[in-house]
Residue, then its C-alpha position, 0 to 999 in steps of 0.5 A: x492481508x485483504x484482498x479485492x479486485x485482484x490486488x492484495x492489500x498489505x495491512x501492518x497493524x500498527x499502522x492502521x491502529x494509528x491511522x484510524x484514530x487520527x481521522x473519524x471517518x476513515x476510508x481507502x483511496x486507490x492510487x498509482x505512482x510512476x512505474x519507475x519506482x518499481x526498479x527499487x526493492x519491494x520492501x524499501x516501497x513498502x517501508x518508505x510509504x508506511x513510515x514516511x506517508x503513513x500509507x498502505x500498499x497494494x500488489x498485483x502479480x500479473x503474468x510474474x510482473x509485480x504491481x504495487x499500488x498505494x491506499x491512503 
């Protein structure tokens, strides 16, 4: 896990062993979805935006409210 501006990012080896030789220049992009997401189970946002998108997650706890994030 990596950790910047409060948020920590979830980093699944094998996803990011093939996402980084599949561009020549990789780099991270900061993105939001809509909060009604959240109602479904971390783990079922966290597995459909790896296997499905191919990205990486992000979560913020603020106050006991649970944010997640994606990077692309």
């Amino acid at each position: 896990m990596v950790k910047k501006d409060g948020d920590t990012a979830i980093i699944n080896k094998y996803l990011l062993d093939e996402v980084v030789n599949v561009v020549e220049y990789p780099y991270a992009i900061k993105g939001e979805f809509n909060k009604d997401y959240l109602q479904l189970p971390e783990d079922i946002i966290t597995i459909t935006l790896e296997t499905h998108q191919r990205y990486f997650s992000s979560k913020k706890i603020r106050m006991g409210n649970c944010q997640i994030n994606l990077l692309l």
